[in-house]
C-alpha positions in Angstrom: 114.7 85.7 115.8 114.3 88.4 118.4 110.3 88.6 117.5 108.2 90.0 120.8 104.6 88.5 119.6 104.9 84.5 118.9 104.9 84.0 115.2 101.6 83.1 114.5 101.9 82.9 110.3 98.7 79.9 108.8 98.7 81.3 104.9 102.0 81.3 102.2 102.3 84.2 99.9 101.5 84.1 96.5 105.3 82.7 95.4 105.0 80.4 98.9 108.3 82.8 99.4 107.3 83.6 102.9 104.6 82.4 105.6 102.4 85.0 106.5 99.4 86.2 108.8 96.4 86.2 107.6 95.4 89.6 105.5 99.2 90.0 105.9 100.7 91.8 102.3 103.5 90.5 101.2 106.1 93.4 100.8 109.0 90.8 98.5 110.3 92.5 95.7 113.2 91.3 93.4 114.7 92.4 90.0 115.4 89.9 87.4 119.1 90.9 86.8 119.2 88.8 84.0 117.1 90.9 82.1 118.7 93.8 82.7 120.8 95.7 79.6 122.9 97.9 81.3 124.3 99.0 84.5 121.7 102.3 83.7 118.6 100.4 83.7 119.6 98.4 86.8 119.9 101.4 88.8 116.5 103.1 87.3 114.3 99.4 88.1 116.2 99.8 91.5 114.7 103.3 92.2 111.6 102.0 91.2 111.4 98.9 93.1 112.7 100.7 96.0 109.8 103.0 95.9 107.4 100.6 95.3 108.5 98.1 98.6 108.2 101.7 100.5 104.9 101.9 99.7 103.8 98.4 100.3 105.8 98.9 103.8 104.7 102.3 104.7 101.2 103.6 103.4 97.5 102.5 105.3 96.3 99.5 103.6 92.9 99.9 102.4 91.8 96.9 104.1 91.7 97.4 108.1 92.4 93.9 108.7 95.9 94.4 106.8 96.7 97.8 108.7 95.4 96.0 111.7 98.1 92.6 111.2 100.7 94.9 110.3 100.5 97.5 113.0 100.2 95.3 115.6 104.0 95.1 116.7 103.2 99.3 117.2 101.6 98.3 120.3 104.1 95.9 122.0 107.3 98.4 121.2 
């Protein structure tokens, strides 16, 4: 898949959508459409989910081991 480190995923997310790392977040968002009224309210829990996958992606994690898992690639680029 065009990686540079080996893939070197042990644990599942909570869903077992995706394998991760370990102390890896899991940044997988979806919107029930199904739920959804109105073409209004899709586009508001858009904007919402879209701000809240950029701030699972982009902000320090708390943890260091999570900032250190997910800031690894920083060094190989």
């Amino acid at each position: 898949m065009g990686e540079v480190l080996k893939d070197s995923a042990g644990v599942v997310n909570p869903c077992a959508e995706a394998t991760l790392e370990n102390a890896e977040p899991c940044n997988l968002l979806e919107l029930a459409l199904n739920n959804l009224e109105s073409e209004d309210e899709f586009e508001h829990a858009a904007r919402l989910w879209f701000r809240a996958g950029k701030r699972v992606t982009m902000d320090p994690y708390h943890q260091p081991l999570c900032d250190e898992v997910v800031n690894v690639i920083e060094e190989w680029v």
